[in-house]
SELUMLUM-590226 format. One line per 4 residues: their letters; for each residue x, y, z of N, C-alpha, C. Coordinates in steps of 0.1 Angstrom, whole numbers, plus 5000, padded with zeros to 4 digits. Layout:
BEGIN
a> X Y Z X Y Z X Y Z; ...
***
This chain:
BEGIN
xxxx> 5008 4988 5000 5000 5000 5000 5009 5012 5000; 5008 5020 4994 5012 5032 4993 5012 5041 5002; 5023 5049 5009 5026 5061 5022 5016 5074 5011; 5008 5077 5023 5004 5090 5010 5012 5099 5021
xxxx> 5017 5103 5030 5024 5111 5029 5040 5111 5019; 5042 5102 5013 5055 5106 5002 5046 5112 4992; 5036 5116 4988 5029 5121 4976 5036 5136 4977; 5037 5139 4967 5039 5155 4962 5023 5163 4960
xxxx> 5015 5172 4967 5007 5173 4963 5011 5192 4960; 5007 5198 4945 5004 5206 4943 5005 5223 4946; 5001 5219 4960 4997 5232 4967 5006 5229 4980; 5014 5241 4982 5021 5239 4997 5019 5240 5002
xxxx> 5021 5222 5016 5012 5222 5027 5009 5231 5040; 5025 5240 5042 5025 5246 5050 5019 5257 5048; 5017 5261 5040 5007 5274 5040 4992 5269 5036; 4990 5257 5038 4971 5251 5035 4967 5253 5049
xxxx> 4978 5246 5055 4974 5243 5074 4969 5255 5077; 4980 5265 5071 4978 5281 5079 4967 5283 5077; 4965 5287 5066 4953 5291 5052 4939 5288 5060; 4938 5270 5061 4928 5265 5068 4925 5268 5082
xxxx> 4936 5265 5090 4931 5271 5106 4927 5286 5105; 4934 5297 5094 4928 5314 5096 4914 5310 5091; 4913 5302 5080 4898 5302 5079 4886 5296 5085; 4891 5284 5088 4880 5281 5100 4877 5285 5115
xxxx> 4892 5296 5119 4889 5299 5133 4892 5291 5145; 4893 5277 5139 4898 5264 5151 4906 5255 5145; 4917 5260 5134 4923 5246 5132 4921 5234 5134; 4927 5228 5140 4925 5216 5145 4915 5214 5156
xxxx> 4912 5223 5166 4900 5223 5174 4887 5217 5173; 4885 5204 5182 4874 5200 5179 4867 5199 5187; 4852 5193 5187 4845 5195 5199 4845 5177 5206; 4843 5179 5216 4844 5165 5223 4829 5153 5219
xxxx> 4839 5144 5218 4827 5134 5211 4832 5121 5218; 4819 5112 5221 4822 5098 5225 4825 5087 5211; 4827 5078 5220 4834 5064 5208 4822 5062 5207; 4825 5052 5193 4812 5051 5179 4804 5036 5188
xxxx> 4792 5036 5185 4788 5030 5192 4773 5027 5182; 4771 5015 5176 4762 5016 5169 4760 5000 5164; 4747 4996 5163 4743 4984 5160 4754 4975 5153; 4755 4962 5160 4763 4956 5147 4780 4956 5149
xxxx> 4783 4971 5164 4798 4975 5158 4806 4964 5171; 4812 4955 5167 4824 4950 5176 4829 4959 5191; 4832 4975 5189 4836 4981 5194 4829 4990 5205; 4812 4984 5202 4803 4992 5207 4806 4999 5225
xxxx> 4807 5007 5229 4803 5017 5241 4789 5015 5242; 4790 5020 5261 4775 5017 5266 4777 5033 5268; 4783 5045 5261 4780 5060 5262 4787 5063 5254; 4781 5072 5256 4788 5084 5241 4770 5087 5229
xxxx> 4776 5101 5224 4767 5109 5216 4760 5101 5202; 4768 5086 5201 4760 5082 5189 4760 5067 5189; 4757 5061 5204 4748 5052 5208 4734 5054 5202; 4732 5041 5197 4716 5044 5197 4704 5042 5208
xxxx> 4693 5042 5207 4681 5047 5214 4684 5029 5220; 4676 5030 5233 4674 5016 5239 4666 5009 5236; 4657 5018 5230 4642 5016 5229 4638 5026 5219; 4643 5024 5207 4639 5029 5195 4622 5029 5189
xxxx> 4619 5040 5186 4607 5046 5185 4604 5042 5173; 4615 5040 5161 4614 5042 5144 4611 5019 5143; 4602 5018 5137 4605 5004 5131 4617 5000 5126; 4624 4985 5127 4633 4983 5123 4639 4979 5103
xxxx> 4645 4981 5103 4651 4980 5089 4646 4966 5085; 4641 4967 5069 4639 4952 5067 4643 4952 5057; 4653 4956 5051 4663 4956 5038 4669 4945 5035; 4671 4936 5024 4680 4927 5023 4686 4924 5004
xxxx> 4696 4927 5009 4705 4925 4996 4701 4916 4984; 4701 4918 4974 4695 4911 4970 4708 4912 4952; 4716 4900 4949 4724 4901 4939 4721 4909 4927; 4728 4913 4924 4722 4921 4908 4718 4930 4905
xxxx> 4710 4936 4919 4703 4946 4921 4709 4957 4927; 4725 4951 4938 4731 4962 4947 4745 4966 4939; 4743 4979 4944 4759 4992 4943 4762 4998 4956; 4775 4996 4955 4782 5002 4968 4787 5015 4961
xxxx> 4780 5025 4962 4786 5039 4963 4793 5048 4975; 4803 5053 4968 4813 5061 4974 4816 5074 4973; 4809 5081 4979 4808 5096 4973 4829 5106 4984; 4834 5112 4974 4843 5118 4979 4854 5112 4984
xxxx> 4861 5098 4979 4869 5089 4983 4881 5095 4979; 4883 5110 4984 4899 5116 4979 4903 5123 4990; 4919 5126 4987 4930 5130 4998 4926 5144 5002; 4916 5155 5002 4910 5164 5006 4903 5160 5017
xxxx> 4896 5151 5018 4885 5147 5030 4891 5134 5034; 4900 5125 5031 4905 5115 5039 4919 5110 5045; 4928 5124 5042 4941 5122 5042 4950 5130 5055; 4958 5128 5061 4961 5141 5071 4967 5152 5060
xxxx> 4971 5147 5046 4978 5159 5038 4969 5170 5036; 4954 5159 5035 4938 5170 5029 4936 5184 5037; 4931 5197 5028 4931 5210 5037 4919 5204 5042; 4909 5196 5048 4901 5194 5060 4906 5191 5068
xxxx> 4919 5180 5073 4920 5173 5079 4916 5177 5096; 4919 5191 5097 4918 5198 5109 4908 5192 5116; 4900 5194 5107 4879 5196 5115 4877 5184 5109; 4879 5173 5099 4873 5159 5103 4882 5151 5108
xxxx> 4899 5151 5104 4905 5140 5111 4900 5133 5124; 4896 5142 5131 4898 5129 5145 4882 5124 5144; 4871 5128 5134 4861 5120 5130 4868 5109 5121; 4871 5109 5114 4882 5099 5101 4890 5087 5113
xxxx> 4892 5095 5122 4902 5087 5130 4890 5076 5138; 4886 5086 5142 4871 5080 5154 4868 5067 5150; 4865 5068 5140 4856 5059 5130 4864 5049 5121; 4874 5050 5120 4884 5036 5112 4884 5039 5097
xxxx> 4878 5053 5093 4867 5053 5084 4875 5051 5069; 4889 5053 5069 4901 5053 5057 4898 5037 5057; 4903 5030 5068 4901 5013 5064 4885 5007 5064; 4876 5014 5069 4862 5007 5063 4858 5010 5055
xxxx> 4861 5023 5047 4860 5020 5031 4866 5011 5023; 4880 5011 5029 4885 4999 5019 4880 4988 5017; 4875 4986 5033 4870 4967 5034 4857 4966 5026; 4849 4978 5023 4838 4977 5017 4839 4974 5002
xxxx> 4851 4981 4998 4855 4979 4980 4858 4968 4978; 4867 4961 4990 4874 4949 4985 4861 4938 4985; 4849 4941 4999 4841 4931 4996 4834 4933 4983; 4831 4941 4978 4822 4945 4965 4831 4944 4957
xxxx> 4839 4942 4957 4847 4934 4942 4848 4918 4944; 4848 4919 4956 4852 4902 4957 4838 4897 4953; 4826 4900 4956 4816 4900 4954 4814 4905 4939; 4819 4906 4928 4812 4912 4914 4800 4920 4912
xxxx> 4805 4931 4927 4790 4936 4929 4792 4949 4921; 4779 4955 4917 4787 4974 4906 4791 4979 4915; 4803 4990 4912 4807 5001 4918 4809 5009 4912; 4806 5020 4922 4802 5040 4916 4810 5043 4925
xxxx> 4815 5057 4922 4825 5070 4927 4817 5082 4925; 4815 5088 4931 4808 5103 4929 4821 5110 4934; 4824 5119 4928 4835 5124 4930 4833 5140 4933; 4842 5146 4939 4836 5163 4937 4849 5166 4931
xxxx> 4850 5174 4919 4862 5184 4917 4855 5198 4912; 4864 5210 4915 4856 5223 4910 4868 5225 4903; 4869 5234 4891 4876 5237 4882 4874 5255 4883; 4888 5262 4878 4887 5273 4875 4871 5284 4873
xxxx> 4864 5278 4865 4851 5284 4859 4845 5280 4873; 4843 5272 4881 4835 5272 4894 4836 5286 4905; 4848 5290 4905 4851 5300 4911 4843 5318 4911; 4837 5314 4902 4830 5327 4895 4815 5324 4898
xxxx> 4809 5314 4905 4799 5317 4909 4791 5330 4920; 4788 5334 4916 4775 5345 4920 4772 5348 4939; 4767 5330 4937 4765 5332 4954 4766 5318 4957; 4768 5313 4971 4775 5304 4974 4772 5298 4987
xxxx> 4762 5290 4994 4765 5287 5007 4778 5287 5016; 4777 5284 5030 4788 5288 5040 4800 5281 5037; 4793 5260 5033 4803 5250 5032 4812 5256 5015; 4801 5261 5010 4806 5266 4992 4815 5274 4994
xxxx> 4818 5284 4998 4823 5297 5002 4834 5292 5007; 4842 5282 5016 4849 5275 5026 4855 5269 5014; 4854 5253 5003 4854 5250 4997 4864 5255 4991; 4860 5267 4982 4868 5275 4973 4876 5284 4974
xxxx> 4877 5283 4989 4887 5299 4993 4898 5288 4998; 4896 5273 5002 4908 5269 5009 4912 5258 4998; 4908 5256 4986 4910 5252 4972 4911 5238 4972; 4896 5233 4977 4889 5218 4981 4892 5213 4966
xxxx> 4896 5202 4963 4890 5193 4954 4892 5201 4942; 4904 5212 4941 4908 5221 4925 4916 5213 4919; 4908 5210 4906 4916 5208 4892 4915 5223 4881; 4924 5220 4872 4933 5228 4864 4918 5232 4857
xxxx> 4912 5218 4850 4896 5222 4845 4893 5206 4839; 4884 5203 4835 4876 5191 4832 4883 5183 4824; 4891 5193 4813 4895 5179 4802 4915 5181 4807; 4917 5188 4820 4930 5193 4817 4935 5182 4833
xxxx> 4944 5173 4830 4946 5162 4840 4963 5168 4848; 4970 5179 4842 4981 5183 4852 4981 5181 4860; 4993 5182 4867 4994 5178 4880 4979 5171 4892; 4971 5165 4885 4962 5158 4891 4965 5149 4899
xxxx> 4972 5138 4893 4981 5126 4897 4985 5130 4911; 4977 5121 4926 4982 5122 4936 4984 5143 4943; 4975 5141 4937 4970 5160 4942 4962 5156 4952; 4955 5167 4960 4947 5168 4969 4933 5163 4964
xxxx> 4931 5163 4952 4918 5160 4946 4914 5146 4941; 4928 5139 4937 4930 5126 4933 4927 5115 4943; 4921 5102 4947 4916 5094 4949 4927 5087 4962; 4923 5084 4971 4932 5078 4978 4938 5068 4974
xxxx> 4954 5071 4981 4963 5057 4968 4958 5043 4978; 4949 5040 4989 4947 5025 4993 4932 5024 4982; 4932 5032 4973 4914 5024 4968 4915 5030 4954; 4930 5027 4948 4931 5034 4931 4933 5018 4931
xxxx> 4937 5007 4933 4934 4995 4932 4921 4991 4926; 4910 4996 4932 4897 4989 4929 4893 5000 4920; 4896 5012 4923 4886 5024 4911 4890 5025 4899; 4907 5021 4899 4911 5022 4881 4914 5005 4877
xxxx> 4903 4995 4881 4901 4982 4875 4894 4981 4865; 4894 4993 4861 4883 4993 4847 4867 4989 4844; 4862 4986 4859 4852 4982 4856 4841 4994 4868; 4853 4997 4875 4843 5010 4882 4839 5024 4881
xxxx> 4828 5024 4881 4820 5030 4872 4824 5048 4885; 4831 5054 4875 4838 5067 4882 4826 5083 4872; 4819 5087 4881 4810 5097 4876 4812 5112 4871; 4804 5116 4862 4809 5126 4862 4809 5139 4881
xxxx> 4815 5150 4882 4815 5153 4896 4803 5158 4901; 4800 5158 4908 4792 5166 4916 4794 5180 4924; 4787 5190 4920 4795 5201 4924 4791 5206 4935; 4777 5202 4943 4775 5206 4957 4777 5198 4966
xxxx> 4766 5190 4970 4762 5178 4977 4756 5166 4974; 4750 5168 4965 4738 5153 4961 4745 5152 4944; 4742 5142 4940 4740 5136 4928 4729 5143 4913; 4725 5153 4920 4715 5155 4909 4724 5162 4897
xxxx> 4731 5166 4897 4740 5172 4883 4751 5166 4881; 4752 5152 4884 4758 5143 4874 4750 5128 4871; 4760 5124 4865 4754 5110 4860 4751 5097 4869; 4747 5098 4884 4751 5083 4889 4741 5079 4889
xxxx> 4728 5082 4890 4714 5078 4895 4715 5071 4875; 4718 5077 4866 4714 5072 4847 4726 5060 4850; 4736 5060 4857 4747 5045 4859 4740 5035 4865; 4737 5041 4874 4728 5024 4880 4718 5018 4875
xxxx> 4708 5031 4867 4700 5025 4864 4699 5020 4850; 4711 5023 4846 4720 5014 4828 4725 4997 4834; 4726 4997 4848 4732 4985 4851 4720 4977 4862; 4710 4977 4861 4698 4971 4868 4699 4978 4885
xxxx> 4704 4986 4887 4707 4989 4904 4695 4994 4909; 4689 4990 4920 4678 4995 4928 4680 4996 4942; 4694 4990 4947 4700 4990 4959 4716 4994 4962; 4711 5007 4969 4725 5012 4968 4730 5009 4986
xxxx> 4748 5007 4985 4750 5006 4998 4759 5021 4998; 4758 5031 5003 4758 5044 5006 4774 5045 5017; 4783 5052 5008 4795 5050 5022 4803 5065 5018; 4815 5070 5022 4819 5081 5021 4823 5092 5022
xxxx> 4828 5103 5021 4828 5116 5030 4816 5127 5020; 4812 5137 5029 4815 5134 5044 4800 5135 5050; 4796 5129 5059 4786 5118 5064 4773 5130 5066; 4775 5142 5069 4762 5154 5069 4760 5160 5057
xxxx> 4771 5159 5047 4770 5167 5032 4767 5160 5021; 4779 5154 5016 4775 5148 5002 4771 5131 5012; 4771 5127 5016 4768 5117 5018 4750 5115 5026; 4745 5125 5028 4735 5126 5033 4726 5133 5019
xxxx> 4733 5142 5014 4724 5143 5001 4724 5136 4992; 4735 5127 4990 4729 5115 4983 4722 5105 4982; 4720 5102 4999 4709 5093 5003 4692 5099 4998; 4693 5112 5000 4680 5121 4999 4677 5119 4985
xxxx> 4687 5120 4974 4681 5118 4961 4684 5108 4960; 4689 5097 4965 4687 5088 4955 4673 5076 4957; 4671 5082 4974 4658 5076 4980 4647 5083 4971; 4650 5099 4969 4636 5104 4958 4633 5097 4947
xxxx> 4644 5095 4944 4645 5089 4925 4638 5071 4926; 4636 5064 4943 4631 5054 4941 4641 5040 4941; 4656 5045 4949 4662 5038 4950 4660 5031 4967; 4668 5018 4969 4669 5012 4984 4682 5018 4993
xxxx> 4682 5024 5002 4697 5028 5002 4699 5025 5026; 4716 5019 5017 4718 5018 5035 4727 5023 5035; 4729 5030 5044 4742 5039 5048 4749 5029 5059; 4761 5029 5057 4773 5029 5061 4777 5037 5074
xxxx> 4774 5030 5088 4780 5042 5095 4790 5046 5098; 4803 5037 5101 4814 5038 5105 4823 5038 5093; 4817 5038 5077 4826 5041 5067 4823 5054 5060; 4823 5066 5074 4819 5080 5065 4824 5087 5081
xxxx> 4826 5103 5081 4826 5106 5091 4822 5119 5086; 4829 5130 5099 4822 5145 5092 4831 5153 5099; 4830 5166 5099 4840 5180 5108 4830 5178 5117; 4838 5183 5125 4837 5192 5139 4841 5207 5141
xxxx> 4827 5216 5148 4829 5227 5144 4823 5230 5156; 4826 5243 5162 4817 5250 5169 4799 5250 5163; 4799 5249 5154 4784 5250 5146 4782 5237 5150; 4786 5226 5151 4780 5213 5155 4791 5202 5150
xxxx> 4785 5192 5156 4796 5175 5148 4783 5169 5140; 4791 5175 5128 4786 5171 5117 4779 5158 5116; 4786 5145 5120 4786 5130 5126 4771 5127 5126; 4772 5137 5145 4760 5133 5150 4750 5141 5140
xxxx> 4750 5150 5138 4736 5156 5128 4732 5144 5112; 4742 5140 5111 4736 5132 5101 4737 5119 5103; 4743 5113 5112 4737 5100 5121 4721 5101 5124; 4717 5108 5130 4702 5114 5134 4696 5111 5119
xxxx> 4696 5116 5109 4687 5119 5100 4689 5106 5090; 4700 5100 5093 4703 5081 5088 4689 5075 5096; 4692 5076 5106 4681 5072 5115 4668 5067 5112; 4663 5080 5107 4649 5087 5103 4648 5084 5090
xxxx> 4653 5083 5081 4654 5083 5068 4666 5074 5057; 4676 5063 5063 4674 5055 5053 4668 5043 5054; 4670 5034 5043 4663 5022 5045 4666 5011 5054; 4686 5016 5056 4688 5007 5067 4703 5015 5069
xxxx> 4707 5010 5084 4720 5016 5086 4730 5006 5094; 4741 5006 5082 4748 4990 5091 4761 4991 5095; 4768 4988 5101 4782 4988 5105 4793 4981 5094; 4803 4985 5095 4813 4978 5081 4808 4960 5084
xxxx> 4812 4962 5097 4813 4945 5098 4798 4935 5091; 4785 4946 5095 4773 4940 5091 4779 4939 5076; 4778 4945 5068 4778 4951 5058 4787 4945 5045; 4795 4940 5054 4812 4929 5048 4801 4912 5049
xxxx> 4795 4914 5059 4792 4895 5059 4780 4900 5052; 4770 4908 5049 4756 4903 5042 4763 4907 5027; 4770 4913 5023 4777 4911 5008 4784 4900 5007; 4790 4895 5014 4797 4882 5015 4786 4866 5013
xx> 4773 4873 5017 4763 4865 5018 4757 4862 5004; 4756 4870 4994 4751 4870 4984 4756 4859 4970
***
């Protein structure tokens, strides 16, 4: 496996760190959070902020995998949001860390390959011409000023190779095997202005297993459309994480709304043996 800190990435690090902590106000500063604790996990805690209910109010999940029909998507599987080189690392690392979340994506790819199950990439890159938008949400505005996920522009691949925007070197194994299905980007949060919802549904998919960064943004809007458009979708809890911010832990706000709104929510471990099952 590959050291990604020997990568050369692009932009110099020591003025990202800086760059990043003036701009968020807390560098590395995060808010205190308990260990992950959630149906299914080996490692479960009897405390902490994202135990679940004892006595859960919501009916239980009756989702089951079913061959042919499932895709393990991956929205944002790059050295921006999963790497200590990434200008996030500040405000999600020790969610990334919390959570295992660099190695439970992997184990998810390896089982969906080992399984001949489809695989999708939703990727985010913004290109020069993105910069010139008009108006911008808080996360949009954040994004662009600390130069998230910048390529040169769409058909221009320079210095891409092992950039901050390029794919993490433990899962270019499974994404450049020629058979995974890599989208065009997505430029906010959800999937609606690119192609993944027209991929799956070119390849019979009606069941998506949902994993990624980062777990309140793009990974939470993808669940939303892809549940509108009439897909089955389980999220992944411990293979996504989020920042930590004085504004909130990201985590827990979109742990809550997994909850409420997908079709099922499973731990890597669940999630490795019912694809293993198929």
């Amino acid at each position: 496996m590959c050291d990604i800190h020997d990568h050369h990435h692009p932009r110099d690090r020591e003025p990202r760190v800086n760059r990043r902590q003036a701009l968020l106000g807390v560098g590395a500063t995060t808010l205190a959070a308990g260990a992950v604790s959630l149906p299914g996990d080996a490692r479960a805690e009897t405390a902490g902020p994202y135990v679940p209910p004892a006595e859960p109010a919501l009916p239980p999940s009756d989702m089951v995998l079913t061959k042919g029909r499932v895709a393990l998507v991956v929205t944002d599987p790059q050295i921006d949001f999963l790497s200590p080189d990434g200008v996030t690392w500040g405000v999600v690392g020790e969610s990334v860390t919390e959570h295992d979340t660099v190695a439970n994506i992997g184990r998810l790819f390896r089982a969906a390959k080992a399984a001949d199950l489809v695989v999708a990439v939703s990727p985010h890159y913004y290109y020069p011409t993105d910069k010139g938008w008009k108006f911008e949400g808080a996360l949009e505005k954040l994004m662009h000023a600390i130069g998230m996920f910048d390529r040169k522009g769409p058909t221009d691949l320079e210095g891409f190779e092992n950039s901050d925007a390029d794919f993490m070197p433990e899962y270019k194994e499974f994404i450049h095997d020629g058979k995974t299905i890599v989208t065009s980007p997505h430029k906010v949060y959800g999937p609606e202005q690119n192609d993944l919802a027209l991929q799956l549904r070119k390849h019979g998919v009606d069941q998506v297993i949902l994993v990624g960064m980062s777990a309140n943004l793009c990974v939470e809007a993808h669940m939303r459309e892809l549940l509108e458009m009439g897909f089955e979708v389980a999220i992944v809890s411990d293979a996504t994480a989020a920042a930590k911010l004085p504004e909130g832990d990201g985590y827990l706000a979109a742990l809550i709304n997994f909850r409420y709104i997908a079709n099922a929510l499973w731990t890597t471990e669940e999630t490795v043996q019912r694809i293993g099952a198929l």
